[in-house]
C-alpha positions as semicolon CSV with decimal commas, in nm:
position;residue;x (nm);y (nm);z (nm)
1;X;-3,420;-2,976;-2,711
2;X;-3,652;-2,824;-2,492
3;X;-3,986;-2,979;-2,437
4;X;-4,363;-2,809;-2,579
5;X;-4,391;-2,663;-2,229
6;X;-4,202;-2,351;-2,297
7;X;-3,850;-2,209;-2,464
8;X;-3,640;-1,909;-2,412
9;X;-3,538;-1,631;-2,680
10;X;-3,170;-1,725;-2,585
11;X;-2,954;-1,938;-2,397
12;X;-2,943;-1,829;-1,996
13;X;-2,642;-1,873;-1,759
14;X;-2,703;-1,957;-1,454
15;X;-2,397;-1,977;-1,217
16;X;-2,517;-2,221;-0,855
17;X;-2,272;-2,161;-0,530
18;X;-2,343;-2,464;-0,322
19;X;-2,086;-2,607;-0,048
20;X;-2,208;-2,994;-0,151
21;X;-2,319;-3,140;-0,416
22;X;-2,415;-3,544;-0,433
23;X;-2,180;-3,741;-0,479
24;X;-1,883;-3,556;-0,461
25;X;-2,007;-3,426;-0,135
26;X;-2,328;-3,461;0,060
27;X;-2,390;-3,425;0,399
28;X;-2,866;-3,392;0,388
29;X;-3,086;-3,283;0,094
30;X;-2,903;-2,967;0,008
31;X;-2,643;-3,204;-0,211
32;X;-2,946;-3,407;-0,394
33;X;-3,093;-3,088;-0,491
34;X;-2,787;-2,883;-0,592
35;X;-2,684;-3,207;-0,833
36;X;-3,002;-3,260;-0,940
37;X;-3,123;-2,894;-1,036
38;X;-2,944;-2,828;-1,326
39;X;-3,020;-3,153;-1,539
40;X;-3,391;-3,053;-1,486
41;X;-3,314;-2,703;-1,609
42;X;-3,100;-2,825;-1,922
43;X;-3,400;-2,871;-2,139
44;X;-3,499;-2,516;-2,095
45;X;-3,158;-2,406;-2,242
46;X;-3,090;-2,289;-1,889
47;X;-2,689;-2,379;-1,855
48;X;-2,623;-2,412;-1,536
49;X;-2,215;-2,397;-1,402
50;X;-2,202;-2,506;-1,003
51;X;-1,899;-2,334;-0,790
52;X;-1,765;-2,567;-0,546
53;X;-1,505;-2,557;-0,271
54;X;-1,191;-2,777;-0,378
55;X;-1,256;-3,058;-0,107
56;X;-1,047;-3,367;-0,162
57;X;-1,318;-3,548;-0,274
58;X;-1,411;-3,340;-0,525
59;X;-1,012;-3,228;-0,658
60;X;-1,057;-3,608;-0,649
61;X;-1,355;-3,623;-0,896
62;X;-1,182;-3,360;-1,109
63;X;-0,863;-3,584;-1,133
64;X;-1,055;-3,801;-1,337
65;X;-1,161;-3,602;-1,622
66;X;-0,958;-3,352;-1,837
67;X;-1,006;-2,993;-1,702
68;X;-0,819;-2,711;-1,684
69;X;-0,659;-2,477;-1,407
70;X;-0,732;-2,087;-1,406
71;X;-0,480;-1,861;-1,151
72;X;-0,739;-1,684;-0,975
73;X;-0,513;-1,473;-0,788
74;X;-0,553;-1,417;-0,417
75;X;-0,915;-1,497;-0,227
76;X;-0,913;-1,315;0,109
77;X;-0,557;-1,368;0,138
78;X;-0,519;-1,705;0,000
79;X;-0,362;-1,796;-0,306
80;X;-0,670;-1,965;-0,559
81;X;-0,682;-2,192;-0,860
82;X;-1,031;-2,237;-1,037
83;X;-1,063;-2,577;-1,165
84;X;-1,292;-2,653;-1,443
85;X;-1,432;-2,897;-1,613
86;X;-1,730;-3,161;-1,673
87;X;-1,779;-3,445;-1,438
88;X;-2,134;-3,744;-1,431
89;X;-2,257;-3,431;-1,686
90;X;-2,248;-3,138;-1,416
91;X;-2,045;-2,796;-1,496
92;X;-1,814;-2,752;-1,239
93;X;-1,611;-2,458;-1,106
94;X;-1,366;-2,555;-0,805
95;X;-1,234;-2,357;-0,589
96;X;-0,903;-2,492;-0,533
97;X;-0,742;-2,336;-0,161
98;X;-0,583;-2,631;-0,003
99;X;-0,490;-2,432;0,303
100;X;-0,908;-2,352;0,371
101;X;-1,043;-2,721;0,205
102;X;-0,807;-2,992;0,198
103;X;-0,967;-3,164;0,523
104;X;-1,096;-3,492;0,593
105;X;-1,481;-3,584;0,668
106;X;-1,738;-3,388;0,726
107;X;-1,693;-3,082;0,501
108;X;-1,845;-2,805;0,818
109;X;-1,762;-3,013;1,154
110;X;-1,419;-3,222;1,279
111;X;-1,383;-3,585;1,385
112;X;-1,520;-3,461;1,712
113;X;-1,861;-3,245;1,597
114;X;-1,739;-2,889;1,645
115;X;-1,706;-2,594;1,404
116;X;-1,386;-2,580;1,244
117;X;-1,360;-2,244;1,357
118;X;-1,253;-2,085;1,008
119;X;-1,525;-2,156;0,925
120;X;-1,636;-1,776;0,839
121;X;-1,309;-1,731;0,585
122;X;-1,392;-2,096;0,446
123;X;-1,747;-1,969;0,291
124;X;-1,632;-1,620;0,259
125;X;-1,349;-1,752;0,042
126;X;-1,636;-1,947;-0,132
127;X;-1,853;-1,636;-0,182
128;X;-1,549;-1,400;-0,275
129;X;-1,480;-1,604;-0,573
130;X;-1,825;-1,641;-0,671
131;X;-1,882;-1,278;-0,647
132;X;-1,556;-1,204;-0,878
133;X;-1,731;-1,502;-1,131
134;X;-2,035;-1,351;-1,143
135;X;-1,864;-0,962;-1,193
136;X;-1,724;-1,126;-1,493
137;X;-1,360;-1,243;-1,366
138;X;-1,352;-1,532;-1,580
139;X;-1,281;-1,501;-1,912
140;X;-1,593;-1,563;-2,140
141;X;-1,856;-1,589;-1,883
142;X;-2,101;-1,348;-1,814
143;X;-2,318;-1,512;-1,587
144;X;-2,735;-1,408;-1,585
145;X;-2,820;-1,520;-1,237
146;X;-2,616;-1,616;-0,938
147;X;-2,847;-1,893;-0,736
148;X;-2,701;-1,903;-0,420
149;X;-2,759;-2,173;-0,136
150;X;-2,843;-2,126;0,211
151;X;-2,573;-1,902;0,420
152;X;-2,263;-2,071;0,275
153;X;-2,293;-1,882;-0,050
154;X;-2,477;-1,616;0,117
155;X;-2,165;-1,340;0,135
156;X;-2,177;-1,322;-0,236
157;X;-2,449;-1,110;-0,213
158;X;-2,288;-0,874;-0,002
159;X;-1,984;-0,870;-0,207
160;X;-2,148;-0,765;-0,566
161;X;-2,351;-0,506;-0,370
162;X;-2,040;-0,352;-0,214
163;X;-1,853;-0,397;-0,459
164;X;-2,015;-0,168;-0,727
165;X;-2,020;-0,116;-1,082
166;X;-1,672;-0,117;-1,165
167;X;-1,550;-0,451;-1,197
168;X;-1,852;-0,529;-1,436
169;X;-1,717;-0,231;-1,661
170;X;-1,383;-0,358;-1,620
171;X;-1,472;-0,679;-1,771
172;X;-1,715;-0,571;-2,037
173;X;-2,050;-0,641;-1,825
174;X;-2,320;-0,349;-1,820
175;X;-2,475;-0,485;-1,550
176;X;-2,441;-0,744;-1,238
177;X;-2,650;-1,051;-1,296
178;X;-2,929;-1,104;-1,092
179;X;-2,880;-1,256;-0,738
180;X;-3,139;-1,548;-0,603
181;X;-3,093;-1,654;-0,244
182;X;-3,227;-2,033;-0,196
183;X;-3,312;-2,101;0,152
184;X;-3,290;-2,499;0,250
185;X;-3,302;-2,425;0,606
186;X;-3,345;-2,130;0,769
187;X;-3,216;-2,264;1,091
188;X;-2,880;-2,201;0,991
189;X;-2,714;-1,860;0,953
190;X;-2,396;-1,872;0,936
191;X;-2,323;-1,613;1,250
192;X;-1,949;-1,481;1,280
193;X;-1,778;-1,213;1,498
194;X;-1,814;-0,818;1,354
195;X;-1,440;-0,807;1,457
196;X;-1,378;-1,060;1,155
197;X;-1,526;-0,755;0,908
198;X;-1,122;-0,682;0,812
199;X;-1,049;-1,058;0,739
200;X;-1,343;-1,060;0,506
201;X;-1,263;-0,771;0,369
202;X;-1,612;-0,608;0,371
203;X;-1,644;-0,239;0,435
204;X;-1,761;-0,074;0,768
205;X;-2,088;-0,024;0,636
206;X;-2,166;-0,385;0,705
207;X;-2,142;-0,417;1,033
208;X;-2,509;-0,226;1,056
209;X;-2,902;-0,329;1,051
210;X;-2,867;-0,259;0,623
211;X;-2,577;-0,427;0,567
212;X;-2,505;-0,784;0,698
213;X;-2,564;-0,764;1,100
214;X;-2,734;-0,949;1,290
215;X;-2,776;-0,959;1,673
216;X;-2,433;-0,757;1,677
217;X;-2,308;-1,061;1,471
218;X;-2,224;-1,071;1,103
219;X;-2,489;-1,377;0,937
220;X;-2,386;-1,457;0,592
221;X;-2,758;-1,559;0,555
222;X;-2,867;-1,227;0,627
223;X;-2,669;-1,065;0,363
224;X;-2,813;-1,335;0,088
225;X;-3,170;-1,189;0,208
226;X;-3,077;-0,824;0,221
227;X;-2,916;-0,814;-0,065
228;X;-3,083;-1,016;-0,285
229;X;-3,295;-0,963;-0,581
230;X;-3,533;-1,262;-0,515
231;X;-3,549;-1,518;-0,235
232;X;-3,695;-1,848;-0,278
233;X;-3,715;-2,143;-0,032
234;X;-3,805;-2,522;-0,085
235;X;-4,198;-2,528;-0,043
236;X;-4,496;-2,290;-0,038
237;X;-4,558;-2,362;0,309
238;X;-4,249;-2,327;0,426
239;X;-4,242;-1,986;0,227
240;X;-4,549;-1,930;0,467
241;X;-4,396;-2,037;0,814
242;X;-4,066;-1,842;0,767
243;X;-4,247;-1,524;0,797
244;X;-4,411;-1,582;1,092
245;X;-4,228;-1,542;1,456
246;X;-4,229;-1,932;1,515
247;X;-4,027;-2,069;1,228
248;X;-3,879;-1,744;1,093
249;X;-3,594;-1,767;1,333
250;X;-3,504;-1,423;1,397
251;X;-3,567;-1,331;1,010
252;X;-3,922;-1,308;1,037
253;X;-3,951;-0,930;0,988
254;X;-3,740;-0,888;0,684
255;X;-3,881;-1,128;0,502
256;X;-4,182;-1,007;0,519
257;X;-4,068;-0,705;0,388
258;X;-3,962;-0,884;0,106
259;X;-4,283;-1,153;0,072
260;X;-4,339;-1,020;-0,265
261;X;-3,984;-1,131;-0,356
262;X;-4,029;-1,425;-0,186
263;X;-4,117;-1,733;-0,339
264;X;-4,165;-2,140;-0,229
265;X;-4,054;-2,417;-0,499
266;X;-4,142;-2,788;-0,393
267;X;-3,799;-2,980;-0,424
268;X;-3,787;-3,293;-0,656
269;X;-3,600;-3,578;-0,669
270;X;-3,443;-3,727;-0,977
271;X;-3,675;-4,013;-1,111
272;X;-3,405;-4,155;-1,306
273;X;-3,177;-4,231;-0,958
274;X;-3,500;-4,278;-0,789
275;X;-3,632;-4,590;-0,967
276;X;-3,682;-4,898;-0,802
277;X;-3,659;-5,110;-1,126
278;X;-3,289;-5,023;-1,142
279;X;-3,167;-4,871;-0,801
280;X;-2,893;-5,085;-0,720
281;X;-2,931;-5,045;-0,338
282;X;-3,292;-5,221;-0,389
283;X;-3,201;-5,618;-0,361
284;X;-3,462;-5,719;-0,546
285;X;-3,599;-5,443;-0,817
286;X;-3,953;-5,381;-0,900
287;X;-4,138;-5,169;-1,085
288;X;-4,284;-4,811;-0,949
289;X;-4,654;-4,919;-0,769
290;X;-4,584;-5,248;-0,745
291;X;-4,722;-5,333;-0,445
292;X;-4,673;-5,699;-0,432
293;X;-4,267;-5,693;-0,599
294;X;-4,206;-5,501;-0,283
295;X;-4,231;-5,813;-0,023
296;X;-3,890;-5,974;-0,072
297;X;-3,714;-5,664;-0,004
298;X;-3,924;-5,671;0,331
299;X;-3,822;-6,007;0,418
300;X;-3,463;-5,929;0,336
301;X;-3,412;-5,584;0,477
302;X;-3,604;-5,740;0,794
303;X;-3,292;-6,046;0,800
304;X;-3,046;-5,761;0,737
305;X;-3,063;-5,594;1,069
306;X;-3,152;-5,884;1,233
307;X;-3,534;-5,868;1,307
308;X;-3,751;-6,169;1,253
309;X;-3,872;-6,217;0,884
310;X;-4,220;-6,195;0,891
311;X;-4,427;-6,015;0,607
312;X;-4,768;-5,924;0,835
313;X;-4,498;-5,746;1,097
314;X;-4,571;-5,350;1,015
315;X;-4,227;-5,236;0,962
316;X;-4,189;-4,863;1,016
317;X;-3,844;-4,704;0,903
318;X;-3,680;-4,360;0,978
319;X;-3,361;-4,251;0,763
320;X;-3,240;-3,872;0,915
321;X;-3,038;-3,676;1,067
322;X;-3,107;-3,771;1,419
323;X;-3,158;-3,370;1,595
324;X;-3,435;-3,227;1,800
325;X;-3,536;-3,024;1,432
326;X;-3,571;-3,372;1,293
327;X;-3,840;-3,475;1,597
328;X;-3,671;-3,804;1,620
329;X;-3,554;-3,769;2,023
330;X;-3,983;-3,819;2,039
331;X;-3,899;-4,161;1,991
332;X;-3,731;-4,356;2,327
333;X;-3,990;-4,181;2,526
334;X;-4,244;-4,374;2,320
335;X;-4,058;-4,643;2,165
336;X;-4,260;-4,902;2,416
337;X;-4,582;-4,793;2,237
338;X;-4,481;-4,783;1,893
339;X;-4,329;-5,152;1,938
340;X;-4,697;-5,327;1,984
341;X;-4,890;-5,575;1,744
342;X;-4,601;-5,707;1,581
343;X;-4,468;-5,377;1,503
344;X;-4,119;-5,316;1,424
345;X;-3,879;-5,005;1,385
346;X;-3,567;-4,971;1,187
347;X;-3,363;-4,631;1,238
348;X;-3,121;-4,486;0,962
349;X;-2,898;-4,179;1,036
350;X;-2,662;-4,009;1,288
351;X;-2,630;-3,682;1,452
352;X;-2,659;-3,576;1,781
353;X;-2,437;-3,800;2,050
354;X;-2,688;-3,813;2,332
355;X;-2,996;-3,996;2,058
356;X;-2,686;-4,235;1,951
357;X;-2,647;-4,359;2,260
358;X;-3,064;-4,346;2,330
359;X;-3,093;-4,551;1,979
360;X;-2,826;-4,804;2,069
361;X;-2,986;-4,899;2,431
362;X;-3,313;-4,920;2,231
363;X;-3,212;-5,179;2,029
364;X;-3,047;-5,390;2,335
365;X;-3,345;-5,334;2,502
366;X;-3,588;-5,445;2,218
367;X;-3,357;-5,682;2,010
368;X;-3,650;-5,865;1,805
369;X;-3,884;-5,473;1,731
370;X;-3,610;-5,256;1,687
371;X;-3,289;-5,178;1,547
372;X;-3,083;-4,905;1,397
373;X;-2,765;-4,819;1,199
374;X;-2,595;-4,523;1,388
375;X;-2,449;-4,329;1,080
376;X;-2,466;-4,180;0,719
377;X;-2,511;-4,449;0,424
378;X;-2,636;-4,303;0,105
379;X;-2,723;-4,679;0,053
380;X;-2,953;-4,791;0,331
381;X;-3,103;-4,458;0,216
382;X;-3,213;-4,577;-0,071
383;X;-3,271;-4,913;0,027
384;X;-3,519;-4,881;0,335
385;X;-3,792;-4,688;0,121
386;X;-3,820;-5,025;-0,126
387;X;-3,836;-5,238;0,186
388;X;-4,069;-5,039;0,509
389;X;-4,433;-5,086;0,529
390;X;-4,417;-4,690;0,639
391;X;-4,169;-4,417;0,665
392;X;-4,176;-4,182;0,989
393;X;-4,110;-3,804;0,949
394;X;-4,210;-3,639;1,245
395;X;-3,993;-3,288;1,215
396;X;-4,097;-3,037;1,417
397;X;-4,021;-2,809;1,085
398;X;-3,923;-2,929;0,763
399;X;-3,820;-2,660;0,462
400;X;-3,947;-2,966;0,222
401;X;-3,780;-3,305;0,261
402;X;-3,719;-3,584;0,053
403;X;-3,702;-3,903;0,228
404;X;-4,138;-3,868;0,168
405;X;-4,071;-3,790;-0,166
406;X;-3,879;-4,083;-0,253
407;X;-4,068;-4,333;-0,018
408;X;-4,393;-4,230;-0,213
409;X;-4,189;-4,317;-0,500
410;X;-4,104;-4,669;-0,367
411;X;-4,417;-4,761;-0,177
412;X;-4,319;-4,703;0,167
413;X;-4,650;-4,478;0,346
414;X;-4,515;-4,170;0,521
415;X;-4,596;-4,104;0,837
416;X;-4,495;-3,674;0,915
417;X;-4,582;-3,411;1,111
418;X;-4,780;-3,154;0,879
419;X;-4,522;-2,893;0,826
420;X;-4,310;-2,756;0,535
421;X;-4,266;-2,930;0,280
422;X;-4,439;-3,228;0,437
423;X;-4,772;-3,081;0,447
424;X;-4,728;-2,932;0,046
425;X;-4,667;-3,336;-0,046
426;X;-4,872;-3,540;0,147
427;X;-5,244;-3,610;0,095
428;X;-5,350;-3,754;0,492
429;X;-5,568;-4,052;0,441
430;X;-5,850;-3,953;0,694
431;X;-6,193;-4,128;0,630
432;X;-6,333;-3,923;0,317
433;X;-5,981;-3,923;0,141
434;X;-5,988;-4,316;0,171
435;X;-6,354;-4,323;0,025
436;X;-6,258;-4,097;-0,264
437;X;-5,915;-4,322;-0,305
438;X;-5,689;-4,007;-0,327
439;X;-5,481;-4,024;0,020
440;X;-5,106;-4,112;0,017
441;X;-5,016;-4,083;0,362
442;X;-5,034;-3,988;0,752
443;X;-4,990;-3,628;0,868
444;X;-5,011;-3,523;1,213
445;X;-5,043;-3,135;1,399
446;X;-4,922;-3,147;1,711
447;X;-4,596;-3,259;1,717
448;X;-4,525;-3,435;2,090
449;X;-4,478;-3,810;2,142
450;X;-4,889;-3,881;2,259
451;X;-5,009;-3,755;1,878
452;X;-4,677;-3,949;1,734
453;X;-4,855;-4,264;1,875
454;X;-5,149;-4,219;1,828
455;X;-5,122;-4,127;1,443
456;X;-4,882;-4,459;1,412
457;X;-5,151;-4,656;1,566
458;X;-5,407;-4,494;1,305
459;X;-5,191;-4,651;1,022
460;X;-5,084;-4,991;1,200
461;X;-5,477;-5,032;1,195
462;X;-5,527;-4,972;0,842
463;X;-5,257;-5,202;0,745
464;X;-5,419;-5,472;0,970
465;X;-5,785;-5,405;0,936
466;X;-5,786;-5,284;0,566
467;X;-5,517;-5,381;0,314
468;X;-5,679;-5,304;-0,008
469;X;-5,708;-4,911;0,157
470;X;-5,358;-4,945;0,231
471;X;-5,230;-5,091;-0,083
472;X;-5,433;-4,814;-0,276
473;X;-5,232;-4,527;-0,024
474;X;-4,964;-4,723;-0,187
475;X;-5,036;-4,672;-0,515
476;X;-5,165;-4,333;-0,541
477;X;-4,818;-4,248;-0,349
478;X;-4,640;-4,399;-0,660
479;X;-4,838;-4,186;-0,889
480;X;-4,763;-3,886;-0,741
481;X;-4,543;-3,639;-0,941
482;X;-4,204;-3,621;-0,707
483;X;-3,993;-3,509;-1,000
484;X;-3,865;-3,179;-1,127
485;X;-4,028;-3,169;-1,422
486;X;-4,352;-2,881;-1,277
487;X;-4,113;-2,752;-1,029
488;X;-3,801;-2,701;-1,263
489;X;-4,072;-2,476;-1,509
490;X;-4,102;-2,311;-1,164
491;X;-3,720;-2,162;-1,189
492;X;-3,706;-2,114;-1,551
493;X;-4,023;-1,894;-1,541
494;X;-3,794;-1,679;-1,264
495;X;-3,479;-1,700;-1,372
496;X;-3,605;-1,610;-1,724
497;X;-3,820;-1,257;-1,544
498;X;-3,507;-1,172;-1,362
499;X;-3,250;-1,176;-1,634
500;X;-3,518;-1,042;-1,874
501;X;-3,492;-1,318;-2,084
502;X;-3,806;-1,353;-2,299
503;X;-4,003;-1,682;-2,294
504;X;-4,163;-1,788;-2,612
505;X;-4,511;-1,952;-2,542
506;X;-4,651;-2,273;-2,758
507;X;-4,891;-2,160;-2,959
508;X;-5,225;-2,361;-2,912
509;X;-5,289;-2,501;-3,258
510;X;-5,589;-2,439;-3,396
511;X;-5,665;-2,786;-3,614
512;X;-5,753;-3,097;-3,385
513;X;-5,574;-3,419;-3,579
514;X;-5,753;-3,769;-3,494
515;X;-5,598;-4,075;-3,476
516;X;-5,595;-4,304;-3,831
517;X;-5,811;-4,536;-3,627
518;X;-6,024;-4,259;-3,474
519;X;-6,045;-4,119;-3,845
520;X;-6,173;-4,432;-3,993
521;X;-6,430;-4,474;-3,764
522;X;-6,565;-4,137;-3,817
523;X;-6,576;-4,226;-4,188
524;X;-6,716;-4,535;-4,218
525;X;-7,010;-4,427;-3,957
526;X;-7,050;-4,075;-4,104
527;X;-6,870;-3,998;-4,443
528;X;-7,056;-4,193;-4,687
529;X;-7,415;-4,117;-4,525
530;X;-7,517;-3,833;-4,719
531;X;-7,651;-3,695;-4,369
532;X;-7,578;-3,425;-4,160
533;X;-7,518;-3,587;-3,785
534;X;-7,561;-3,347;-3,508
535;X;-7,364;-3,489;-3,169
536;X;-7,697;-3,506;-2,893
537;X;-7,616;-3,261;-2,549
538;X;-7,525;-3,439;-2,293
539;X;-7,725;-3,492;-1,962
540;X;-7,648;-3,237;-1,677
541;X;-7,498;-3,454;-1,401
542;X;-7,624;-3,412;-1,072
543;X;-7,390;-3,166;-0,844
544;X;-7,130;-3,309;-0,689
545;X;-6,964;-3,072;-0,398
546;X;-6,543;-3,111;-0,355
547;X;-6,425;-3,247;-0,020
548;X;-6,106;-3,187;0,104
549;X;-5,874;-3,453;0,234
């Protein structure tokens, strides 16, 4: 049932083309938010179906649940089977072309970091099929929108533009559904040769300016944001930077063209995975703002990689992808500065070779202050946010992120660079937001290793000199709203305009019921009086005057 907020007139499909999705596949935020998008939007009748490529681990997933197997004839050349079914409650479409998918690791890079270099068929493949889906190629579903994330889905655009009316005819539609390009990160295109144009079987016309070029390359992204109908990214400030020469990485000029079309979503996180009380990667679970339940996971995540245990150490943690985007290679240069007054750093990711081997000598170098765990674990992930004094961020751009999110959840203090997302999320605790008790973090401008230290060394002293501040930043951090629930009303509202699907509005009732208790009181001090009681105006308060954080 869908909550007071708001309902639709009818039931609206919504068909997602992601190439991850948590935990069949994830390789940053793009597979927490494709997986956890469509349980938010289930209460708004919005039924969501996510197309996948046929990995092994996710054929593997499918193996495990009865679903079915749809001949989907050939996909740029291929043969294709569509497997469907339900798996951990998501709607899943497969795309099942063993000779494009069935790889090990990393579902966009080999053993040794590189491209695979089919890469171009692999997500054209992807975007065929989704583009045949959402024309109406399988049976009984008629699809409203097509969401499509970042430039791996971003061919299907392309397709159901070149494509034309005829296969919707063909298969009863009258029109094509409505096409929303998601950006996640800009930063990546998805750039290919013009000379592949045959292979991807997409017309002549698309190798110019108005069709899917791009610095005399074909960019998948650029045909999701030519093409598209609407074009949302992952925060309002990110929706900002993109259009502006610094951040909007060669796309600056057409979308703002399209900044009316154009709109920024926060990201959430989903509370119910996100919960301290019963994450299983916490080793000892406490409740959300509980500043004090927090300690022993401290003291044990401190023994875990080795550091002395020692609760008054301010323990600063950093779970990434470890790349110049991320602003982590800020860190050896400054590491000596950051490790003072019984500070300590803990470092959570992999990436780039060269800040592997920069991490590692830091640790031999500083074997009591730092340490680090060169690789992805979706566990230490979770478990570092329930156990750091303060969580680092210092991207040099950041769509949204949600390593803050979830360590404002868990009581860990971000420090980030104010960008993105990062700046929509984080309330800086400068002097008048500590007086008026509403900061939740650290947030920094200029993003070089002297402000990195010098805005670490602004926390460190609040966690020395004032603890009751600090355990407040805490708790106002745990209070903040890092779920769906706002932003997922967010989608509906557009999804619902596009596909001109009416929304029915709560009517505001016009009879205000009191409590039995609040009832009885008015009748015992009012009902049997006999007199008429006329409620006194209230004083007019001084003025107060609003000051930002």
């Amino acid at each position: 049932m869908a909550p007071a907020a708001l309902t639709l007139s009818r039931p609206l499909h919504l068909l997602s083309v992601a190439s991850e999705m948590f935990p069949f596949v994830k390789t940053g935020g793009l597979g927490d938010v494709t997986a956890s998008l469509p349980s938010a939007l289930t209460p708004y009748d919005v039924q969501t179906r996510t197309l996948l490529p046929g990995y092994p681990s996710v054929l593997a997933a499918m193996e495990k649940v009865a679903c079915r197997s749809v001949e989907f004839g050939l996909i740029l050349g291929h043969a294709a089977h569509l497997k469907i079914g339900q798996v951990g409650g998501q709607e899943l479409l497969v795309l099942d072309i063993p000779a494009l998918y069935d790889r090990p690791g990393n579902p966009y890079v080999t053993s040794e970091g590189c491209d695979w270099p089919d890469n171009g068929l692999r997500f054209a493949a992807l975007a065929r099929a989704a583009a045949t889906i959402g024309q109406g190629g399988l049976e009984g579903y008629h699809p409203d929108i097509v969401q499509l994330h970042d430039w791996q889905a971003g061919l299907t655009a392309a397709y159901l533009h070149y494509d034309g009316e005829a296969p919707l005819h063909a298969n009863g539609m009258s029109r094509r559904p409505r096409i929303v390009q998601t950006i996640h990160n800009l930063a990546f295109h998805g750039s290919f040769p013009l000379t592949d144009l045959p292979i991807l079987e997409l017309p002549a016309q698309a190798a110019f300016i108005d069709g899917c070029e791009f610095h005399g390359r074909i960019s998948f992204l650029k045909a999701g944001l030519f093409f598209s109908d609407w074009i949302t990214t992952v925060s309002p400030t990110y929706a900002q930077e993109i259009q502006g020469s610094e951040w909007g990485m060669g796309f600056d000029g057409l979308l703002r063209t399209r900044t009316s079309d154009l709109t920024g979503i926060l990201n959430g996180v989903d509370i119910n995975v996100w919960n301290p009380a019963h994450d299983p990667a916490v080793r000892f679970p406490y409740v959300v703002g509980d500043t004090i339940g927090r300690l022993s996971n401290k003291l044990a995540f401190q023994a875990e990689f080795g550091l002395p245990q020692d609760r008054n150490a301010f323990l600063i943690g950093i779970v990434s992808r470890l790349t110049r985007q991320k602003g982590v290679d800020l860190l050896p240069e400054i590491m000596e500065r950051l490790l003072v007054s019984n500070t300590q750093v803990i470092v959570v990711g992999e990436g780039e070779r060269p800040l592997h081997r920069a991490f590692s000598a830091l640790q031999r170098r500083f074997p009591r202050s730092f340490a680090c765990h060169i690789g992805y674990s979706e566990e230490l992930g979770h478990r570092l946010p329930s156990a750091v004094d303060a969580l680092l961020v210092p991207s040099r751009f950041e769509p949204c992120g949600l390593t803050q999110l979830c360590a404002l959840r868990y009581g860990a203090v971000p420090i980030v660079s104010r960008v993105g997302g990062l700046a929509d999320t984080v309330v800086d605790a400068n002097d008048a937001a500590i007086g008026r008790g509403v900061g939740t973090g650290f947030l920094f401008s200029l993003i070089d290793g002297a402000t990195l230290a010098v805005t670490v060394e602004r926390a460190r002293r609040l966690f020395r000199e004032n603890r009751k501040a600090w355990s407040q930043l805490q708790k106002n951090g745990a209070a903040t709203d890092v779920s769906w629930h706002e932003k997922s009303i967010q989608y509906v509202r557009l999804f619902a305009k596009l596909a001109g699907v009416e929304i029915v509005e709560p009517k505001e009732p016009n009879i205000v019921r009191l409590s039995s208790a609040h009832a009885s009181d008015n009748m015992r001090g009012h009902a049997f009086s006999g007199k008429r009681h006329i409620a006194r105006k209230p004083p007019i308060p001084p003025s107060t005057h609003r000051n930002s954080a």
